[in-house]
BAVEXBA-988324 format. One record per residue: x, y negated, z of N, C-alpha, C, O in turn. Coordinates in steps of 0.001 Angstrom, whole numbers, plus 500000, padded with zeros to 6 digits. Layout:
REM BAVEXBA-988324
XYZXYZXYZXYZ ...
//
This chain:
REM BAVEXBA-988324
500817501210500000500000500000500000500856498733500000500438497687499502 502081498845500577502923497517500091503415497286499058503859498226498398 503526495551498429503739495446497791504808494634497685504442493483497919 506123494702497408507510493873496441506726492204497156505748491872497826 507879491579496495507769490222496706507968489635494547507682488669493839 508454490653494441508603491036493135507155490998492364507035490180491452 506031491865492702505306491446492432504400490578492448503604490447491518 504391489534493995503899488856494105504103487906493110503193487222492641 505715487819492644505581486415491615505038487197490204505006486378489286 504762488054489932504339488521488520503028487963489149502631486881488717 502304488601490141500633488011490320500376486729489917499518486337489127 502005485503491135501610484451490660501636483433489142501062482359488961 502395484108488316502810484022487199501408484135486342500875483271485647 501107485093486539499363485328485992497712484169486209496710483833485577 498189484017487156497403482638487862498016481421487550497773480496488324 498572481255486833498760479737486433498281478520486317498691477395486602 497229479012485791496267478149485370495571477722486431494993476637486372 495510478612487715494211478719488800495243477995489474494864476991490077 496439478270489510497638477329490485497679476117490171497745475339491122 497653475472488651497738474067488340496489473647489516496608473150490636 495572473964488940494045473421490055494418472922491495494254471851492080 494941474032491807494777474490493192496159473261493683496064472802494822 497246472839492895498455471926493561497329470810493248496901470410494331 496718470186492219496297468980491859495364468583493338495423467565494028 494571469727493485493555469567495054494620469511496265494339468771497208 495777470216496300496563470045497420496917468800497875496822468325499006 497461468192496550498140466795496207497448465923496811497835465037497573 495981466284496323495280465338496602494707465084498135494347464049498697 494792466819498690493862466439499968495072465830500849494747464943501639 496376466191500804497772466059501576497846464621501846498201464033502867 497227463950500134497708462696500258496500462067500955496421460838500965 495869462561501343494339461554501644494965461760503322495042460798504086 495296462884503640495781463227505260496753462037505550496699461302506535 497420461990504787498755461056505262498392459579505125499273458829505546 497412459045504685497063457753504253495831457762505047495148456766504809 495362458494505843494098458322507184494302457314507858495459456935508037 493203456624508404493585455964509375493326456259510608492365457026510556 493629456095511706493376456825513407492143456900513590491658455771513518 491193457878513845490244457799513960489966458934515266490972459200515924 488549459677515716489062460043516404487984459525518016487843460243519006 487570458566517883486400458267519098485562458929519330485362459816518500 484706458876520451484087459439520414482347459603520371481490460419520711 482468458000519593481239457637518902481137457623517292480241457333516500 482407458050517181482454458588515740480814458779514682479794459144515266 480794458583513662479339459411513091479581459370512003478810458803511229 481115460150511434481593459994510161481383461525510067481532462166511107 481031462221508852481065463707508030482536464219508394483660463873508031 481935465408509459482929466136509893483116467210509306483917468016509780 482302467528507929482389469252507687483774469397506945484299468443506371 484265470520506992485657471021506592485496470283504943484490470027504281 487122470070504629487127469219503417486581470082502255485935469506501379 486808471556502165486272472081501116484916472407501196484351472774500166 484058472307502659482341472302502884482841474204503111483985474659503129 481139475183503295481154476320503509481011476904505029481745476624505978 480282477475505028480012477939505945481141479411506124481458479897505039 481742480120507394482658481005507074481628482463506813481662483366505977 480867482201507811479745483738507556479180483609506097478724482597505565 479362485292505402478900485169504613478072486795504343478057487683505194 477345486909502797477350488262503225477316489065501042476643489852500377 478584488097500849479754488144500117480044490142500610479967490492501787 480330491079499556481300492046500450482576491604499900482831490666499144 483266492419500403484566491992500503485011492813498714485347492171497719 484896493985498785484919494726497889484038494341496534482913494836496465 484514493439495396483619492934494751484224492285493937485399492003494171 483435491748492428484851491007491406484604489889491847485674489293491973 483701489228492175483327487991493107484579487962494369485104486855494242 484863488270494844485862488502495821487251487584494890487781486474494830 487346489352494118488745489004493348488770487515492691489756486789492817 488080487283492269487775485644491812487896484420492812488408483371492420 487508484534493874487565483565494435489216483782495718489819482864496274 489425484872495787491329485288495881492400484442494851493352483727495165 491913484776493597492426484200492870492607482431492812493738482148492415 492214481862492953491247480552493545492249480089494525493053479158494483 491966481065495502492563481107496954493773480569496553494152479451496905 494660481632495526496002481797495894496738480646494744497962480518494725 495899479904493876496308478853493376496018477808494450496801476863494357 495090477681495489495477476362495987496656476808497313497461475936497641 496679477498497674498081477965498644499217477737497523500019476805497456 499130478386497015500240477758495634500656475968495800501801475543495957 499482475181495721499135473884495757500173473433497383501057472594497557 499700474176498074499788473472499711500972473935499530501648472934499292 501717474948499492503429475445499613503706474203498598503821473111499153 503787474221497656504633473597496800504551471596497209505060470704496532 504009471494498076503565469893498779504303470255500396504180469391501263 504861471219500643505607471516502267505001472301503023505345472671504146 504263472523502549503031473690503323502445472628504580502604471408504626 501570473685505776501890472699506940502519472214508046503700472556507986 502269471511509135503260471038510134503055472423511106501922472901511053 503893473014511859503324473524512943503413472541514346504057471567514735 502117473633514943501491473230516106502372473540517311502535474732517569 502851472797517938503654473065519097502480473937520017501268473751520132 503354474924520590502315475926521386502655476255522878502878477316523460 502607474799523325502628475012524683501627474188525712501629473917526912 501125474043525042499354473332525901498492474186525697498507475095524867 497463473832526689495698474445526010495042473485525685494258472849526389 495331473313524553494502472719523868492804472710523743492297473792523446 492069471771523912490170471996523766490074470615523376490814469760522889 488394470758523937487338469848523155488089468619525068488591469140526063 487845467087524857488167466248525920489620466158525656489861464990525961 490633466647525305492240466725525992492315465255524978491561465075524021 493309464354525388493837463344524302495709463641525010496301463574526087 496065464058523223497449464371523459498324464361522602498222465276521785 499209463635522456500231463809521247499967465181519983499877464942518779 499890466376520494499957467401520000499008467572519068499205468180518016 497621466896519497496144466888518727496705466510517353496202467130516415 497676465587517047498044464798515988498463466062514861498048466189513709 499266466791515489499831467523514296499078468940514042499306469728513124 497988469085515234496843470288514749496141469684514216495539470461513475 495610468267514022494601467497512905495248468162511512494668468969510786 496730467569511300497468467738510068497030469083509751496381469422508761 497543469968510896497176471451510392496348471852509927496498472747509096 494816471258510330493306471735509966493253471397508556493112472145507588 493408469985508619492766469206507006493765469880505897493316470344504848 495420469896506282496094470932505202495150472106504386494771472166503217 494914473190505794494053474482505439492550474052505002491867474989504588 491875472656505035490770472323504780489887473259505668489256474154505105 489798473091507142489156473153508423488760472052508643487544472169508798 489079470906508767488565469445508731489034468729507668490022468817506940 487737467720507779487929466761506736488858465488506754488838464763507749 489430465281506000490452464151505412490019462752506411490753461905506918 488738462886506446487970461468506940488303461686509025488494460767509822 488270462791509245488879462683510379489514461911510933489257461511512069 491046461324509829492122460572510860493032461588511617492688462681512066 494249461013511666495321461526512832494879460915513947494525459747513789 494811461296514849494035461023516695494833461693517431495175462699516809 495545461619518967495385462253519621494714463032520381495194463722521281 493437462960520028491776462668520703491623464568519608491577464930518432 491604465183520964490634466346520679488967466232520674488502466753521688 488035465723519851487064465572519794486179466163519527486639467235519920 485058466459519106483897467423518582484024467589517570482987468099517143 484886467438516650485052467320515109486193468431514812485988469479514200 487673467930515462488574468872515753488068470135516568488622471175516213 487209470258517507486252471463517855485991472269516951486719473232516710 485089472049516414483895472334515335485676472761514094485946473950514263 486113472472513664487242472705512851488628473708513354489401474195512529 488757473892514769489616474717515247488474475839515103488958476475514167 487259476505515425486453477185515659486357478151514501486405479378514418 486097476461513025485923477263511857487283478176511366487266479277510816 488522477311511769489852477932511696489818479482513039490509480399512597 489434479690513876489378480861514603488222481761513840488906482731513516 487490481912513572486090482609512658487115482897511589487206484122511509 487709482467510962488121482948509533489671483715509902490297484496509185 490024483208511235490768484419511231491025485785512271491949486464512720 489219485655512326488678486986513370489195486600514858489623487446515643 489106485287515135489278485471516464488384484768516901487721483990516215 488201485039518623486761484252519288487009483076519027488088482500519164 485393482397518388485443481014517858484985480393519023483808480035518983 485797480107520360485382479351521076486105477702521341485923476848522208 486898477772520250487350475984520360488915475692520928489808474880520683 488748476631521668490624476785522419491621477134522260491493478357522198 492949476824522098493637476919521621494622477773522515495196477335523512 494734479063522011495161479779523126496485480618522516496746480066521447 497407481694522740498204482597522327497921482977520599498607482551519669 496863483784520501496431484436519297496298483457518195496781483637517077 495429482110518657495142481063517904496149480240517354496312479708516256 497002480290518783498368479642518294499522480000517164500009479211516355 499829481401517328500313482350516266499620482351515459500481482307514580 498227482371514634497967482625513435497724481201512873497417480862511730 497904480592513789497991478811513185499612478413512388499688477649511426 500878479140513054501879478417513078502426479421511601503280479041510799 501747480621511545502644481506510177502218480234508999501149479645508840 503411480119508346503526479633507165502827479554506273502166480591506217 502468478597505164501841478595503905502697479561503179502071480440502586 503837479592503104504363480904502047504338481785502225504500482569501290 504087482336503733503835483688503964502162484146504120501706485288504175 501670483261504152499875483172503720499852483511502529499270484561502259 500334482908501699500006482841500196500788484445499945500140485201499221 501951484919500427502359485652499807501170487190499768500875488098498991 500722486592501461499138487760501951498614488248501030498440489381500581 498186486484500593496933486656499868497141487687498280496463488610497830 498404486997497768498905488249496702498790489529496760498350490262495875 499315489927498159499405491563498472497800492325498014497505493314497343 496965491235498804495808491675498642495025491730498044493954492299498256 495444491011496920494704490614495866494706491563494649493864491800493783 496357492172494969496380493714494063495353495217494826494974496237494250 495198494881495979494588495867496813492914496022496332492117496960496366 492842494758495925491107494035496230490704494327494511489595494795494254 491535494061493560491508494782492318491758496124492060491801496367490854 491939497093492806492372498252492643490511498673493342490093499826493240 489737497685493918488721498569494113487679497503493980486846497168494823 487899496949492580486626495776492371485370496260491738484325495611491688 485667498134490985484701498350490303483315498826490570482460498089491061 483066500276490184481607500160490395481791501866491509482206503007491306 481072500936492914481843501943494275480224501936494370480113501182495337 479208502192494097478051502575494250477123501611494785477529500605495367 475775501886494602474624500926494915474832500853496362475122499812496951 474670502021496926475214501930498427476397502323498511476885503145497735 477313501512499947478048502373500079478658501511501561478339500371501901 479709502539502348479741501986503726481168501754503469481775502606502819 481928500463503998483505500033503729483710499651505250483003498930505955 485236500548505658485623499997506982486926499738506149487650500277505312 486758498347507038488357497632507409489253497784507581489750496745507144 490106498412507974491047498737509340491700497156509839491448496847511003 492270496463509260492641495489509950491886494265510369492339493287510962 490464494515509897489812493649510376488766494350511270487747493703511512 488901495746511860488230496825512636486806495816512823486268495176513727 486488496231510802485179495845510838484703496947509702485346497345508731 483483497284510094482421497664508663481163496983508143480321496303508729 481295497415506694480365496745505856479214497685505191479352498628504411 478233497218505659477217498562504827476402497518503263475455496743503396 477019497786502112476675496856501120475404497845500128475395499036499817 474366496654499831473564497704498875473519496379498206473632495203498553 473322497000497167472942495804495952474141494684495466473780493716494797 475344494825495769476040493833495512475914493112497230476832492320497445 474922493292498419474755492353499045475523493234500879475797494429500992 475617492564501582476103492712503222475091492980503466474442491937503532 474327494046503716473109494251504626473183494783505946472217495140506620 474468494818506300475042495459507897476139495285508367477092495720507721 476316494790509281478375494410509353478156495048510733477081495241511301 479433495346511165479455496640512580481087495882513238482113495851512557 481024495551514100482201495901514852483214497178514921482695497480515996 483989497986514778484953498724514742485845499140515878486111498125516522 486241499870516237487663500321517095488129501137516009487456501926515346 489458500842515885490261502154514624491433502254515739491577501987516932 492451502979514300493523503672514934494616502609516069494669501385516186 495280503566516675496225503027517263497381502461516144497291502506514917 498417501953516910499617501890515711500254503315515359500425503821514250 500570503836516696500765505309516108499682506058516428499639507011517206 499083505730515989497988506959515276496737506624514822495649506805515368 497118505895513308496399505273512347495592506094511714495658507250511296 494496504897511743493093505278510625493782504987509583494368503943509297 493610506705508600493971506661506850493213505818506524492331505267507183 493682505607504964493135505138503519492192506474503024492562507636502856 491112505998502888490347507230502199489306506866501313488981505679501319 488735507615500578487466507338499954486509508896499748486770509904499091 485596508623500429484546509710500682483388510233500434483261510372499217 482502510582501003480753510396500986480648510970501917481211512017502237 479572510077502729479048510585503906477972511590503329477241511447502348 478110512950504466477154513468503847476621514358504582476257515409504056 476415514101506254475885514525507310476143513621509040477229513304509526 475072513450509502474659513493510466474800514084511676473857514873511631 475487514310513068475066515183513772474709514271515054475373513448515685 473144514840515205472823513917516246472973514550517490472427515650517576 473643514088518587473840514602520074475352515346519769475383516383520432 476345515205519156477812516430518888478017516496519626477733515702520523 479030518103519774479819518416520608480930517797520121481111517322519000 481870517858521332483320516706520579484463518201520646484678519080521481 484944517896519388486543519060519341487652518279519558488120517872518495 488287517893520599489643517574520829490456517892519825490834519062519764 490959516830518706491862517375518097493408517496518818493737516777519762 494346518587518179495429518663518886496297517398519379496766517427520517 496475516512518709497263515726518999496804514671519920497504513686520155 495375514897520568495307514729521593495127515636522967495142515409524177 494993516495522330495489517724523620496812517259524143497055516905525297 497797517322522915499275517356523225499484516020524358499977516031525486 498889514885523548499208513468523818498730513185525297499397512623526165 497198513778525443496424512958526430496040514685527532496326515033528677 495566515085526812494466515684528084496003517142528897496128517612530027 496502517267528104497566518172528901498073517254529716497842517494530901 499103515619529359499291515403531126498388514833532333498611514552533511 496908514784531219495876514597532096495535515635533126495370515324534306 495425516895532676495258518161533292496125518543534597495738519093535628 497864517927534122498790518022534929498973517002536400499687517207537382 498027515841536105497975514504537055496870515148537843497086515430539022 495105515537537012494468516055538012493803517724537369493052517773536396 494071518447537815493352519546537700491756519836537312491257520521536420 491337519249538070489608518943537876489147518304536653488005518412536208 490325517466536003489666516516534653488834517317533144488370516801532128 488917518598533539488323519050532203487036519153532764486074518652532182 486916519757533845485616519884534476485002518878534457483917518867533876 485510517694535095485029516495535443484037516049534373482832515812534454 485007515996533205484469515407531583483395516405531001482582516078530137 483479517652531565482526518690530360482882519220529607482137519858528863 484682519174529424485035519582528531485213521630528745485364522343529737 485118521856527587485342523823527922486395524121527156486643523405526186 487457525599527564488121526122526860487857526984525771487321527994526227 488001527067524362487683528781524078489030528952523143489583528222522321 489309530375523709491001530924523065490488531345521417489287531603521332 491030531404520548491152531780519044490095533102518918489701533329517774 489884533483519379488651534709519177487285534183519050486439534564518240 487103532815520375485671532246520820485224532971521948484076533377522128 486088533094522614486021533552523982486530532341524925487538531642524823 485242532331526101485739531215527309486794531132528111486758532003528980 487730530427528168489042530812528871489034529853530551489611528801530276 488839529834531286489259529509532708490232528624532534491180529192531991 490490527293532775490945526631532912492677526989534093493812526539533938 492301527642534830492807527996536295494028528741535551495188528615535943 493659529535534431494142530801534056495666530136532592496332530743531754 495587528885532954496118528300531702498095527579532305498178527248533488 499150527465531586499844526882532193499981525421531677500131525068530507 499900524640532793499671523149532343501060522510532074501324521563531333 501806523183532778503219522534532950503944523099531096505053522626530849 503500523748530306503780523834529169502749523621528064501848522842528373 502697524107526941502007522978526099501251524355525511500927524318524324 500965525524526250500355526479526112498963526264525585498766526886524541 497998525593525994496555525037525862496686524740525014495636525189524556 497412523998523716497517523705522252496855524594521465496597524464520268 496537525683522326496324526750520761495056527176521087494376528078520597 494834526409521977492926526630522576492362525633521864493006524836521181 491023525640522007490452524855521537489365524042522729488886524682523665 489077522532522516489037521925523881487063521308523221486895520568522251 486094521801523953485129521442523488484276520983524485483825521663525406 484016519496524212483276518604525165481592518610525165481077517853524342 480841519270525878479385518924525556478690517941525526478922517046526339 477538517792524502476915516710524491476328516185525540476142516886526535 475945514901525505475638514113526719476196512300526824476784511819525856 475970511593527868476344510459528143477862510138528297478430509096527967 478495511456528972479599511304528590480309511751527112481279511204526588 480004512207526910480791512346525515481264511841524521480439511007524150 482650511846523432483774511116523711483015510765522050483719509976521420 481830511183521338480835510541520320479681510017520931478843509613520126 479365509894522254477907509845522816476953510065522139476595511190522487 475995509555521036475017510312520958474976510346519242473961510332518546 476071510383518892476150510564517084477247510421516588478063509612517031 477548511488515173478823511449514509478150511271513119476997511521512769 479142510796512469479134510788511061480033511054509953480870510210509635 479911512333509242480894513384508987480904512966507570479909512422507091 482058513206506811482385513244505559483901513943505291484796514075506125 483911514257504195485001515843503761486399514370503790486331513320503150 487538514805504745488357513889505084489494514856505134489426515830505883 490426514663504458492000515229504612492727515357506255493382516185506888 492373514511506383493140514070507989491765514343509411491910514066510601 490269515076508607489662515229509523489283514219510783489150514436511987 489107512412509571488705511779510892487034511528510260486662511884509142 486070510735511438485094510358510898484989509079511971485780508502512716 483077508917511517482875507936512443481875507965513638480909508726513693 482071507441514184480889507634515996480616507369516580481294506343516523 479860507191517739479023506351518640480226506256519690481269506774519290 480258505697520936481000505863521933480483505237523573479882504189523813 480760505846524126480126505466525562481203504277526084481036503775527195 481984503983525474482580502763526073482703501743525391483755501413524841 481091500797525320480926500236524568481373498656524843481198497756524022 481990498486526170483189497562526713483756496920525511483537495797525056 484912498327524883486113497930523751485418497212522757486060496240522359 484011497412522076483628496198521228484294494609521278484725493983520309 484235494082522948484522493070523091485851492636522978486105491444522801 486595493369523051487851492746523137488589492535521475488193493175520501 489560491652521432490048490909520514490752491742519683490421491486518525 491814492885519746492746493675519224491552494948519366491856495749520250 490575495185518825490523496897518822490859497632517789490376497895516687 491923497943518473492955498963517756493501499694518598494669499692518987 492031500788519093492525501755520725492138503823519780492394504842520422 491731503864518769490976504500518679492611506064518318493797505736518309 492310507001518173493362508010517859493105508209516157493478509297515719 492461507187515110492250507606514085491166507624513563490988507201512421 490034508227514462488832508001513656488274506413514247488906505632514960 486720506234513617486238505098514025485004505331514908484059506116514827 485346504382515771483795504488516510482924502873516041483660501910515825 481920502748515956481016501943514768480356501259516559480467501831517643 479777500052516296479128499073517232477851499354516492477787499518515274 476749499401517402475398499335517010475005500540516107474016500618515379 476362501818516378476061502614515304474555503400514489474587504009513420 473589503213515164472095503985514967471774503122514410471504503739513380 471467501780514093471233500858512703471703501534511431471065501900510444 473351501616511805474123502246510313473481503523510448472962503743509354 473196504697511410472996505442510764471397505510510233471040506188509269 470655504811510918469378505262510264469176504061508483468234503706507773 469925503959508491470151502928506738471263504167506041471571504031504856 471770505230506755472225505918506422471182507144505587471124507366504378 470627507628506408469280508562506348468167507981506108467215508644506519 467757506543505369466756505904504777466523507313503760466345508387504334 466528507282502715466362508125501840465933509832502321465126510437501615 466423510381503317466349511601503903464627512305504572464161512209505707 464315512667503910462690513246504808462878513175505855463885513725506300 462112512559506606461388513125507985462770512100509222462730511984510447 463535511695508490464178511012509663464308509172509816465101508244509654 463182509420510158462624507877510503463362507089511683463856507937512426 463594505966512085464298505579513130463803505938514573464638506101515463 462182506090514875461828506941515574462160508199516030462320508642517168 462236508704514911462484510570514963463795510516515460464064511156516476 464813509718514784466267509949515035466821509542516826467908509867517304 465981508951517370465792508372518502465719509615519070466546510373519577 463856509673518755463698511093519973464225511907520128464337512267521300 464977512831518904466118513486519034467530513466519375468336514385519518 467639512253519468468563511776520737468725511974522187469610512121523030 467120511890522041466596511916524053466516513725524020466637514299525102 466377514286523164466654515567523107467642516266524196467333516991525142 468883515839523784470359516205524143470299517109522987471361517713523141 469805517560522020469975519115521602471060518329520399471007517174519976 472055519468520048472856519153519103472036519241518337471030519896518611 472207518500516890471300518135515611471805518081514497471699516940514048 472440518942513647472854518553512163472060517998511350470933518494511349 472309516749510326471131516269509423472123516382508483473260515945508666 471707517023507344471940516812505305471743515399504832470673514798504733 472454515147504671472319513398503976471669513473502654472514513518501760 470396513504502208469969513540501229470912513247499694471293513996498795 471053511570499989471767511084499326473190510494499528473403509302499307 474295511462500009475511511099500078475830509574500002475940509190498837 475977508772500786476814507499500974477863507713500906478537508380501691 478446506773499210480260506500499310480278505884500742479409505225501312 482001506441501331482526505547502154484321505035501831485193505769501366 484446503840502172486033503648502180486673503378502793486398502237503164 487728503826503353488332502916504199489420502925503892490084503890503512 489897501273504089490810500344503395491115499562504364490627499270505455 492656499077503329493369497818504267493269496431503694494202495919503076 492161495856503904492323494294503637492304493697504492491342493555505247 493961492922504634493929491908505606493931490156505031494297489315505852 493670489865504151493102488433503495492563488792502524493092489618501780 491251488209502260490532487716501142489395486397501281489223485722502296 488820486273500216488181485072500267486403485684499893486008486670499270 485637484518500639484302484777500146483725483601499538482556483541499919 483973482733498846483954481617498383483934480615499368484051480691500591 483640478962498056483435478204499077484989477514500169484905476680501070 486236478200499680486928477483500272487017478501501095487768477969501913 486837479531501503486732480154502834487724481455502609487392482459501979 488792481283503139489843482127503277490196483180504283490805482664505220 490015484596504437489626485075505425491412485237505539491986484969504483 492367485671506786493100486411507458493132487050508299492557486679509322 493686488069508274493860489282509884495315489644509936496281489418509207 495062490484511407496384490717511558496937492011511148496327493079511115 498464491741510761498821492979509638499198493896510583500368494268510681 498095494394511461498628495286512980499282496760512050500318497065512640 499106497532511112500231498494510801501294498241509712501819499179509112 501659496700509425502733496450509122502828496672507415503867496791506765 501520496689506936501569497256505465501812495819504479501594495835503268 502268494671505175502068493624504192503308493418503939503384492818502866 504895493723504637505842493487504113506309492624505078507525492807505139 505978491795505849506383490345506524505609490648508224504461490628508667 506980490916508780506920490990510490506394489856510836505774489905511899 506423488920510346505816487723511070504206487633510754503642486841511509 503518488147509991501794488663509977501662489760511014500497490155511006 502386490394511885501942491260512661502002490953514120502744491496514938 500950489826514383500518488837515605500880489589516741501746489270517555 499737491243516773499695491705518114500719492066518426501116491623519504 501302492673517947502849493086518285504027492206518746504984492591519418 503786490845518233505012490304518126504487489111519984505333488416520546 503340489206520374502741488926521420502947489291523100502153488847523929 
//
């Protein structure tokens, strides 16, 4: 999935034309920044919307020639802003918010109106105001972090990486985003990985976006392309080995009781129940058992999986620790995905399927009984690495290059944190 720097200039070489555009708008917005006058009160009632306008939510998919088009776009006006100095960075040792008046405000103004987060008409101010708010926010939203206005660690780092190493992103991805602009089905379900998000698209349109947990760093959610093409409502969970090895053997060894505790059962290679008691923990003997968790509240799918024919045997699933949604980096998972709000996706999953209405799929939930369902109509699924693209409108998405596939250590925020 990486790509040369080599190719980036063949990409940009190809865009020429979209690059002339894109410096003439740079030129222009750079020069309107530097010729502002202080503005900045806080009776202000001048047009605060970002200089290029747009709202960042969209329901654009990502996967789309519409996409690739407005990437393209993208990466002529980054073209524009590098070739004018790119921008200033933000000194990152305040907390910055909405009230502070501070030297520093001055050169995160510069920063916003550069990236066109605020408008030109702003002014350089020291004056953190409702305007610079409203514009740090739209700058946190577009690059997946909580849009709450503050200027904190995460915000600070994805503010200070470079226009040339932005732009070079946006290249990487732009070969990624053409390699899957074509025709991926009327329906079909797309996870993220670096933006540990999914997209359920019908029609060309976003009709479902999901929160995500994916892989760890070592032990990444593949690249795949699939079809969903079953259901199991209430699963039993199979410990794959490499978390036997990893987790539940020196779990076993810290407390004895933890298989019990969880529900989990032994059975040796025949399908015979093996006694826990009867096992040696202090070696890696239990590897060749098989570790099976029953359904229930605890269980490590809680009350649904979603299976498709996978090389690496991952899928996707409900989870009882529905905590990790909230947090900023989820990137806790051993590989597969566990989905936010997953019973929406799945019953838009099983739309098409007899007899499994969002009702039905419910009550058989409250069941406990394990439940296989046939997916009538197989849903493509993909999962992919896009960490920048655009949804028009000026609106430039970034994430963080948490498994390092873009080429440039300095896009890989969490780590370097």
């Amino acid at each position: 999935m990486n790509t040369t720097r080599r190719s980036f200039l063949t990409t940009a070489a190809a865009l020429a034309g979209t690059a002339l555009a894109g410096k003439a708008f740079a030129q222009d917005a750079i020069g309107e920044i530097l010729s502002s006058s202080r503005r900045g009160n806080w009776d202000d009632t001048f047009d605060a919307r970002a200089s290029q306008g747009g709202k960042v939510a969209s329901n654009q998919p990502i996967f789309s020639p519409q996409t690739v088009s407005y990437v393209e776009q993208a990466i002529g006006q980054y073209q524009g802003i590098v070739s004018q100095g790119g921008w200033p960075e933000v000194p990152s040792t305040k907390k910055l918010q909405l009230g502070v008046e501070d030297a520093d405000v001055k050169a995160l103004r510069q920063r916003l109106m550069v990236s066109g987060d605020l408008s030109a008409q702003a002014g350089i101010s020291p004056v953190f105001d409702t305007y610079v708010d409203s514009a740090v926010k739209r700058f946190q939203a577009r690059h997946g972090l909580p849009a709450d206005g503050v200027l904190g660690k995460y915000s600070y780092a994805a503010m200070n990486i470079s226009a040339p190493v932005r732009l070079g992103q946006l290249e990487t991805n732009l070969v990624r985003l053409r390699s899957m602009s074509g025709d991926l089905g009327q329906r079909y379900v797309m996870v993220n990985v670096p933006a540990a998000q999914i997209e359920a698209v019908e029609n060309g349109r976003v009709v479902l976006r999901h929160a995500a947990i994916v892989g760890k760093i070592d032990r990444q959610t593949p690249i795949l392309n699939s079809k969903i093409n079953e259901i199991i409502v209430n699963p039993y969970w199979n410990a794959p080995v490499s978390i036997v090895r990893k987790d539940i053997i020196p779990l076993m060894r810290k407390n004895p009781k933890y298989l019990a505790d969880s529900h989990i059962r032994l059975f040796a290679p025949d399908g015979s129940e093996v006694d826990p008691i009867n096992v040696d923990w202090s070696t890696e003997e239990a590897a060749k058992y098989r570790f099976r968790q029953d359904p229930g509240a605890g269980n490590a799918m809680a009350s649904v999986k979603i299976n498709f024919p996978s090389p690496d045997g991952v899928y996707m699933h409900d989870t009882p620790q529905q905590s990790l949604f909230g947090k900023l980096m989820r990137f806790d998972s051993s590989g597969c995905v566990r989905v936010q709000n997953v019973r929406d996706l799945v019953t838009w999953i099983l739309r098409d399927t007899p007899g499994w209405s969002r009702q039905h799929f419910e009550q058989t939930i409250k069941t406990g009984t394990t439940t296989p369902v046939q997916v009538t109509n197989p849903v493509p699924v993909y999962f992919t690495y896009i960490s920048a693209w655009s949804t028009g409108d000026a609106v430039v998405h970034f994430r963080d290059d948490i498994y390092g596939r873009d080429g440039v250590d300095e896009l890989k925020i969490s780590s370097a944190l």
